[in-house]
Structures are given as structure tokens and as C-alpha cells.
C-alpha positions as CSV (number, residue, x, y, z in Angstrom):
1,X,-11.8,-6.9,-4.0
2,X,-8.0,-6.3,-2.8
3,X,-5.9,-3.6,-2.4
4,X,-4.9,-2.9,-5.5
5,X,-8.5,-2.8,-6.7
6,X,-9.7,0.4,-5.4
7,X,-6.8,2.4,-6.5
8,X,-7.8,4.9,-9.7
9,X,-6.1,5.4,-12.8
10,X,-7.4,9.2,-12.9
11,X,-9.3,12.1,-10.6
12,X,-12.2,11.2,-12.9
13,X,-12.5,7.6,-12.4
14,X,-11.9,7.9,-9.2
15,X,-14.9,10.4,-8.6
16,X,-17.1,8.4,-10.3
17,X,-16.2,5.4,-7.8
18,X,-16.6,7.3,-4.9
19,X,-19.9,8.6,-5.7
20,X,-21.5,5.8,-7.3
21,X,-20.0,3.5,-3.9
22,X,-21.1,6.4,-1.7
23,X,-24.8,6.2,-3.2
24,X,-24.9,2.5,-3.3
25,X,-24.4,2.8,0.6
26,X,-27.2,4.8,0.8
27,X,-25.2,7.7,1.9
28,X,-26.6,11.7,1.5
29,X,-23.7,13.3,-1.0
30,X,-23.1,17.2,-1.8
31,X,-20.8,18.6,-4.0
32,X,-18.8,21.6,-4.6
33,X,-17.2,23.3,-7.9
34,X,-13.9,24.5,-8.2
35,X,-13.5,26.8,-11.0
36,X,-10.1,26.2,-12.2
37,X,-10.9,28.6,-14.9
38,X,-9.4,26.8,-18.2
39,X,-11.9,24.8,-20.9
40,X,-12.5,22.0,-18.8
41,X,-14.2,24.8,-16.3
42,X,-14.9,23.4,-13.2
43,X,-13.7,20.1,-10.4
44,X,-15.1,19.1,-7.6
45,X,-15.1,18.5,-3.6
46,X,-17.6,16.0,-3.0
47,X,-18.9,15.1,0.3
48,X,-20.2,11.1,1.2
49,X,-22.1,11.2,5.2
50,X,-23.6,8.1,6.3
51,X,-25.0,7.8,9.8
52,X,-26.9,10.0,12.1
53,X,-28.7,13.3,11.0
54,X,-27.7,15.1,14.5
55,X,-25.2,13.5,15.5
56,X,-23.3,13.3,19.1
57,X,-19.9,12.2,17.8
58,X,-18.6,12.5,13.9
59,X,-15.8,10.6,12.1
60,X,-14.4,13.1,9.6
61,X,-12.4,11.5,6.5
62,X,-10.8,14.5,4.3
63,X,-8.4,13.2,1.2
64,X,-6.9,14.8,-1.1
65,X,-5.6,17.9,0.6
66,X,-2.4,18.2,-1.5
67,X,-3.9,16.9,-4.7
68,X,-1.8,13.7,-6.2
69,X,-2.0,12.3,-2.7
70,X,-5.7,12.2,-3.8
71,X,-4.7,8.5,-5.4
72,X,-3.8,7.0,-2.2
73,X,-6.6,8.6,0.2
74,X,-9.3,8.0,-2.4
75,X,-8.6,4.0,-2.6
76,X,-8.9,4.3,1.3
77,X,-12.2,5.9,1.5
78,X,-13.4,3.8,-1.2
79,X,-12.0,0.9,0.3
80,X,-14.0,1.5,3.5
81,X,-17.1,2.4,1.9
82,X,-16.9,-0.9,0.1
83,X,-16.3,-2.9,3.5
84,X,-18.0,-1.1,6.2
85,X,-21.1,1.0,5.0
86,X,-23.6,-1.9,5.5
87,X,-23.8,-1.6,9.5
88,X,-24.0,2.4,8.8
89,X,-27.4,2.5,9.6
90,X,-26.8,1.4,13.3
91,X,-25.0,4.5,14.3
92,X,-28.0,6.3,16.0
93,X,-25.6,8.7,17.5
94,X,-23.0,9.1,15.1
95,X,-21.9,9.5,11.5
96,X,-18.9,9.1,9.7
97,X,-18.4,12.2,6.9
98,X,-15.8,11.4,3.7
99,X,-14.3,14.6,2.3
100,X,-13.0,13.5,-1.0
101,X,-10.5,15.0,-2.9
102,X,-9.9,18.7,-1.2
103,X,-7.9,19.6,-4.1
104,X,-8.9,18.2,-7.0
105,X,-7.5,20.3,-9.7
106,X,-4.0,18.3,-8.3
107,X,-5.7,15.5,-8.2
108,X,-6.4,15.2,-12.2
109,X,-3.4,17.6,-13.1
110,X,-1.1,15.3,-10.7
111,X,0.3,18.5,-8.9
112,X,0.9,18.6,-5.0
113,X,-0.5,22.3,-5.1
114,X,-3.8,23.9,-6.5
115,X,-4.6,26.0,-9.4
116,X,-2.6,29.0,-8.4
117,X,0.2,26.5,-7.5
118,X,-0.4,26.9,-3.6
119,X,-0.1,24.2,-1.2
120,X,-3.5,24.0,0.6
121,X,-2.2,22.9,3.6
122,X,0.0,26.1,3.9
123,X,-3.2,28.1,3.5
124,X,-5.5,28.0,6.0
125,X,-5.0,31.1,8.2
126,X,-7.8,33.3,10.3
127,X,-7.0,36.8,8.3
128,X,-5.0,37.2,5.8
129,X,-4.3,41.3,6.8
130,X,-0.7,40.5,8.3
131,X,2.4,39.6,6.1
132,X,3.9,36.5,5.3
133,X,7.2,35.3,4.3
134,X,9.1,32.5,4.5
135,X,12.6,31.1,6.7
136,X,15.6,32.3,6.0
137,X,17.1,29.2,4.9
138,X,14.3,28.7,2.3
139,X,15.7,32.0,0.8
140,X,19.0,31.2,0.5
141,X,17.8,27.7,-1.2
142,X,15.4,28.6,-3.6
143,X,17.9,28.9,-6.8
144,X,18.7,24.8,-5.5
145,X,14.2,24.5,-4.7
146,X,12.8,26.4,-7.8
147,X,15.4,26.6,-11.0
148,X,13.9,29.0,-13.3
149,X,14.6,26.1,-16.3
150,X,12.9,22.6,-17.5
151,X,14.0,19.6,-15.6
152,X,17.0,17.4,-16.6
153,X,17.6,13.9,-16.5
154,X,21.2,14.4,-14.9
155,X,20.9,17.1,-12.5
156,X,22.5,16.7,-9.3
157,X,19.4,17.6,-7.4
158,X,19.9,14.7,-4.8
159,X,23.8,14.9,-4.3
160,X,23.3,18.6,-3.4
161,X,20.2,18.0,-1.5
162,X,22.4,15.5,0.8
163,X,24.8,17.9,1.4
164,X,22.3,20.5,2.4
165,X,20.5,17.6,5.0
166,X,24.6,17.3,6.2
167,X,25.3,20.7,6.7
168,X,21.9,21.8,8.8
169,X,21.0,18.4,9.7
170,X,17.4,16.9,8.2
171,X,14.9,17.8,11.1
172,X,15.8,21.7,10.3
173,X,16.1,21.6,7.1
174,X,12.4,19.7,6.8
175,X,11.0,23.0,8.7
176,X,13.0,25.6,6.9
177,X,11.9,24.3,3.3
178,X,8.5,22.3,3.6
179,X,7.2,24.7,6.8
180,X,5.4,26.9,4.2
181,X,6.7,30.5,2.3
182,X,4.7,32.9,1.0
183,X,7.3,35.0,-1.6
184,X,8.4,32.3,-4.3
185,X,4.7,32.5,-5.9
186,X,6.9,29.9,-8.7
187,X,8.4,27.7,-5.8
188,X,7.6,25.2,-3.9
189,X,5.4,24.9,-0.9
190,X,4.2,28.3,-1.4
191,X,0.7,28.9,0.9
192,X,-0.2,31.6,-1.4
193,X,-1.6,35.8,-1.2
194,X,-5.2,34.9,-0.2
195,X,-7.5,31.7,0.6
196,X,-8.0,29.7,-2.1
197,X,-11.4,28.1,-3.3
198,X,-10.5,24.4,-1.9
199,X,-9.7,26.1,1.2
200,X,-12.8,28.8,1.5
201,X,-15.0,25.8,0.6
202,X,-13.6,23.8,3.8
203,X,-14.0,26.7,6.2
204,X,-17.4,27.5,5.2
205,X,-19.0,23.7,5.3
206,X,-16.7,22.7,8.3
207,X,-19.6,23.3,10.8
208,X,-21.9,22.1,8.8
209,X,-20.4,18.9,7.8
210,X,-19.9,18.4,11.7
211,X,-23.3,19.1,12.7
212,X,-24.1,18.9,15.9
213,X,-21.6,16.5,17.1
214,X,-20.1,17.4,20.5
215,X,-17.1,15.2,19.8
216,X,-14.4,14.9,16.0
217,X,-12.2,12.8,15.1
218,X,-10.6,14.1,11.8
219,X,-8.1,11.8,10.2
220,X,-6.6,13.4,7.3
221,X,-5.2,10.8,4.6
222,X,-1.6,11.8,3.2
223,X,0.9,10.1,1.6
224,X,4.9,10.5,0.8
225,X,7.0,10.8,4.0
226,X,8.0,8.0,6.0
227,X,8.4,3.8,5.9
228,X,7.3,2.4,2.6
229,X,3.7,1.1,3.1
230,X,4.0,2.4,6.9
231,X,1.7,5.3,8.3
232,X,2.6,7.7,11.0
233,X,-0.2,9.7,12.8
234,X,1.0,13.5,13.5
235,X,-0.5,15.4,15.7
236,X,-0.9,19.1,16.6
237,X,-0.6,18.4,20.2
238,X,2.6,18.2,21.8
239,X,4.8,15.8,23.2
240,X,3.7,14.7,26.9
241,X,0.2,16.3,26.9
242,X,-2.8,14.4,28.2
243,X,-4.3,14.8,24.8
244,X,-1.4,13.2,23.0
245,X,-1.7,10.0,25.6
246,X,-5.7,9.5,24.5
247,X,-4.7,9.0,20.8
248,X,-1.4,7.1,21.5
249,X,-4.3,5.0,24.2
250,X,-7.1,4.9,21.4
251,X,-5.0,4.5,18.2
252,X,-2.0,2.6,18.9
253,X,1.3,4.2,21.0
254,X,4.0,2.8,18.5
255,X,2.1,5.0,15.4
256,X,1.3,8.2,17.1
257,X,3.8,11.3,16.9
258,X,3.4,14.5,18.7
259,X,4.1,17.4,17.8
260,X,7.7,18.2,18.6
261,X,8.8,14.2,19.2
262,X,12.6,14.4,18.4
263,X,13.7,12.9,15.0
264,X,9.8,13.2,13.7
265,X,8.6,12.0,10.4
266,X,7.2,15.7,10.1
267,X,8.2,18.8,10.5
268,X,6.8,22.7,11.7
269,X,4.3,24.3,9.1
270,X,2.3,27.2,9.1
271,X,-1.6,27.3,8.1
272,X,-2.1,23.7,8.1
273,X,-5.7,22.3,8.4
274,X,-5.8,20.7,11.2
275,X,-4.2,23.9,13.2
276,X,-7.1,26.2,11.9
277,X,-9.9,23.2,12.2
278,X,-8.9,22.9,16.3
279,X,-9.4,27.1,16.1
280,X,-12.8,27.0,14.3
281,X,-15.0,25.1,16.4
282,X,-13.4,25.8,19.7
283,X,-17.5,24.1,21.3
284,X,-16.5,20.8,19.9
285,X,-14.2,18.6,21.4
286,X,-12.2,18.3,18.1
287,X,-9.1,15.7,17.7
288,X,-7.2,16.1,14.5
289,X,-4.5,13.5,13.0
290,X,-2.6,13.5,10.0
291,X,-2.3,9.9,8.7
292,X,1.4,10.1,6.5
293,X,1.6,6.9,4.8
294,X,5.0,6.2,4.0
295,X,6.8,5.9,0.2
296,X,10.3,6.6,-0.5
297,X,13.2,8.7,0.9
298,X,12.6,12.8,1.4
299,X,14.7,13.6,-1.3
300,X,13.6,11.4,-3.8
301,X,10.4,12.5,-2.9
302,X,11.8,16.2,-2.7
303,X,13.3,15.8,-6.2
304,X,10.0,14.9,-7.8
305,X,8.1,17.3,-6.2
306,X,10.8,19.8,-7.4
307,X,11.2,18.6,-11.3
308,X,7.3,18.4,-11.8
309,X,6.8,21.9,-10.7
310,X,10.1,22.8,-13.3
311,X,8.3,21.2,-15.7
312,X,4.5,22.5,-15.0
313,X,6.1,26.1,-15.0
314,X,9.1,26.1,-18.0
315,X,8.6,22.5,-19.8
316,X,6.8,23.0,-23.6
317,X,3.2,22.0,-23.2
318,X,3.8,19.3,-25.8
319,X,7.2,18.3,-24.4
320,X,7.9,14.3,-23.0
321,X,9.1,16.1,-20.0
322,X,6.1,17.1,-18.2
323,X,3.8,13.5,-18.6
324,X,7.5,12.2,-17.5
325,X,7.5,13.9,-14.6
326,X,4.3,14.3,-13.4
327,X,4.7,10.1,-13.8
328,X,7.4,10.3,-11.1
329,X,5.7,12.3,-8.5
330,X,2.7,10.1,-8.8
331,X,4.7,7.2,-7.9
332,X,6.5,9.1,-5.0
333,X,3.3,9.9,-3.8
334,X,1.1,6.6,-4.5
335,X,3.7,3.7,-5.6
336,X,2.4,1.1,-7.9
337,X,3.7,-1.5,-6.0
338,X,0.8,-4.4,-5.3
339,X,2.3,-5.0,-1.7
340,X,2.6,-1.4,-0.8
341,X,-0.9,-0.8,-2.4
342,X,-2.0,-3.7,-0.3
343,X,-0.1,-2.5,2.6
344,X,-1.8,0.9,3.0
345,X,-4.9,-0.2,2.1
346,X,-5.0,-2.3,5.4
347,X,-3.4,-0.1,7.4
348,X,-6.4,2.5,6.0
349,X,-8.8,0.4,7.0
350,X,-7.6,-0.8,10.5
351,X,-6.6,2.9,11.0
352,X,-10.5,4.3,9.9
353,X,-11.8,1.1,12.2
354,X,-10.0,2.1,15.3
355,X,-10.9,5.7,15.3
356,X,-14.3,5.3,14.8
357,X,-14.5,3.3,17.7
358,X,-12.1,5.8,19.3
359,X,-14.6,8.9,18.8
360,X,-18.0,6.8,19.5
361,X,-16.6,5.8,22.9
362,X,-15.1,8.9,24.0
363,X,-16.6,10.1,27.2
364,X,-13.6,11.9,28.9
365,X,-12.8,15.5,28.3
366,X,-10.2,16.9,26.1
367,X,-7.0,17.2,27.9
């Protein structure tokens, strides 16, 4: 198989790929329903682990996190399942733990948010008993983010959009409007009122999907900002910091970004994952990266993002508009191009390689 082969048409197929690979590799599976409450009545989280029963280090593999992403991060896991599973049984202290599709109601509805429209990765937070609300600038912007109106074919999303980047300069911009808001319950990047189900399932089967590993490596598989067919690991650890040098030493210094490098493929965001997953099990040594593979430009990628969620929210249900869009966010977000499909397949794969043999051979302490 290459590349292009382990890419799904649909949250379904791709389900049934990842189990049925999962179980052919002799790994032990779980599952857990999300009840997205409509006739269809329930998606699922399911879990692949292969290696160790108490383990000393774990690899953890979550995709999926901001749903239609789940296309790109699902070929990856399948991808290594299908190459890599056979020497599984030769990790006596170690085990590698697939999280597939975190969100899967935006998986098979192609939406970047959840059910309530919220952005998982805007929603983990320890309480939710203090207020949230959002920058400034996303304030002023939301008649330009979230028009109350179907999406048109000659809007001039894009030209304003560049004058916006002009006038406050991209890096700022990124924060103020992707960073996460919590009063636009319509608009995007909202983190939402509450923890969600995708979210309440992770915190509560963190632990035990870790075990007892003392050491975890958690690579999170997204896709849509940066190079086309390029990956970018961002990190919650800041620029210069001893931890920062073991992942630019471990996984490659020309790849890894920490938090805060000037001009950065990311940008600042409140009640992320990997944030609250550092926090959760403060006894484990835990590493977190975010692996962004690369697509198109931010405001192409802003624009579809934008019209889908016009279109999920004020498009007619039997309207061209919303398959139309929801089309063009899933190519933003996992292009059907064969080389960048093959590109991102093997830079999944060397990626998952090298931090597996990043977290089995860690000795030294966290700096």
C-alpha cells in the first residue's frame, strides 16, 4: 500500500479500517459513544494499545481532535499500524496507545468543531466556575468571522482578511482570532459553556490509557497550517528551555517550534490539550507535541473554515451550498493531492518512528 491508500472516503470507513487493522495486530481496543443526540444516535472514540500491559514509557497517538482533520491523522495511524505493529510484541517495557478520532461527530459531519459547534481544543480547562471571553480584536471582527447569512461565491472574505493580516500584522491577528472565545456560541473557534463529551471522555481515560508509564510522548496529529505536505511540531514549552532542546535533539531541530519562536506557524490559545494533559498527570514525565501538517495559506484555510460554519448554521438543509462547502474545508484540511497525501504520510511515519524511539530511550529528567 502507498500513501494514498490509507486515506478514507468517510468517518465510517475509516473506523472500520482502523479497528479491523487494530485487531489484526493483535492490539486490545475500547471504545467510547458520543451521543450526538440526532437519529443516527451515537459516534465513537475508539482506542487501539499494543505493547506492554504496565508499561515504563507510552507513545500516545490522539487524531482527530478538531474533527475533519480526522482524514489526515486517521491515514497516519492506519498507516503505521499497517507497517509497524508486527515487532509490537517486543516492547516488554513499553506500548504505543492510538486515540482515534477525538471528535468524531466532525469527523463524519466534516466540521472543525463538535456537536455544540465547539472547538475541542479550546475546551479543556480545570473548572469551568470562572468566566470566559474572548480578545478584543475577535470582537470587533466577528460581523467579518461569523456573518449571520449563507455563504456566497463572490464574497470578499480574503481581500478583507488581507487587509486585516496588514493592519495588525499576521502573528497577532492568529492569537486574537484562532486563540479561543467563549461569547459567539455561532462563531468560530468558540471553546464553548462547559466540557464537552469528546473532551470529558479524554480527561477521564487519560490516566488510564497511560498506565503506569513513568515517561509520554503524546504527538497529536493536525492538519491545515503551514508548508503544503510539511509538518511543524509545536510545543507548549518555550523558546530556550532545556525541555525544548530534548525534542529539537530527539525529533529533528529544523521541525520543532517552541512556544513563543518569532514568526511561528501557531499561535497563543487557551484550553488546548496538551496544556491541560502536562497539568493532569504532573507524576509522569509527560512531553506533548502538536504535529501541524501543512495545506494551503491561513486565509484560504480561514475562508473555508468560515463559509462551512455560514453554511452549517443559515444554508437550507437541502441546499448545494453546504455539501459545497463542507467539500472545500475538507480539502483545506486533507488535500487530495497524491504527492501531498504521499508526503504526509511519510513524514507520519518517520515522525511516529522517531518518537517512539525518543520516549523508549529517555532516561534524563524533564527539564
Amino acid at each position: 500500500m502507498c500513501g494514498p491508500d490509507f486515506f478514507s472516503d468517510s468517518y465510517e470507513v475509516a473506523r472500520h479500517r482502523f479497528i479491523e487493522t487494530a485487531t489484526a495486530a493483535q492490539a486490545t481496543l475500547s471504545t467510547h459513544a458520543i451521543d450526538i443526540g440526532s437519529d443516527s444516535s451515537r459516534l465513537y472514540i475508539d482506542v487501539a494499545r499494543l505493547g506492554a500491559p504496565a508499561p515504563h514509557w507510552v507513545l500516545l497517538v490522539t487524531s482527530g481532535v478538531h474533527g475533519v482533520d480526522g482524514y489526515f491523522g486517521s491515514a497516519v495511524q492506519l498507516a503505521w499500524l499497517h507497517h509497524h505493529s508486527n515487532g509490537a510484541h517486543r516492547w516488554r517495557d513499553g506500548a504505543i496507545v492510538f486515540i482515534h478520532g477525538v471528535n468524531p461527530y466532525g469527523f463524519a459531519y466534516c466540521r472543525r468543531t463538535n456537536e455544540d459547534n465547539v472547538d475541542l481544543n479550546r475546551n479543556f480547562h480545570d473548572s469551568w466556575s470562572e468566566s470566559r471571553t474572548s480578545a478584543p480584536e475577535y470582537e470587533t471582527l466577528d460581523p467579518l468571522l461569523n456573518p449571520s447569512g449563507p455563504p456566497s461565491r463572490f464574497d470578499p472574505f480574503r481581500f478583507k482578511a488581507l487587509w486585516q493580516i496588514r493592519r495588525h500584522g499576521l502573528t497577532t491577528l492568529k492569537s486574537a482570532v484562532a486563540g479561543g472565545q467563549y461569547l459567539f456560541p455561532r462563531g468560530l473557534f468558540y471553546g464553548g459553556r462547559h466540557v464537552t463529551q469528546s473532551t470529558q471522555t479524554v480527561m477521564s481515560h487519560l490516566a488510564n490509557w497511560v498506565g503506569s508509564a513513568e515517561r509520554v510522548l503524546h504527538v497529536d496529529l493536525h492538519s491545515g497550517l503551514g508548508r503544503f505536505g510539511q509538518h511543524r511540531l509545536l510545543l507548549e514549552e518555550p523558546v530556550g528551555s532545556p525541555a525544548a532542546q530534548w525534542y529539537r535533539d530527539r525529533l529533528g531541530s529544523t521541525t520543532v517550534e517552541p512556544a513563543g519562536t518569532p514568526a511561528a506557524t501557531t499561535y497563543r490559545a487557551t484550553g488546548t490539550l496538551g496544556a491541560w494533559a502536562q497539568r493532569a498527570l504532573p507524576r509522569v514525565r509527560y512531553r506533548f507535541a502538536t504535529a501541524e501538517f501543512g495545506t494551503y495559506s491561513v486565509v484560504l484555510v480561514l475562508g473555508a473554515l468560515r463559509a462551512e460554519n455560514q453554511a452549517h448554521f443559515y444554508a437550507a438543509r437541502d441546499s448545494s451550498r453546504q455539501p459545497r462547502a463542507k467539500e472545500e474545508l475538507r480539502e483545506c484540511f486533507c488535500p487530495r493531492s497524491t504527492r501531498w497525501q504521499e508526503d504526509v504520510i511519510a513524514g507520519g511515519l518517520e515522525l511516529l518512528s522517531r518518537a517512539k524511539d525518543a520516549i523508549e530511550t529517555d532516561r534524563r529528567p524533564q527539564g
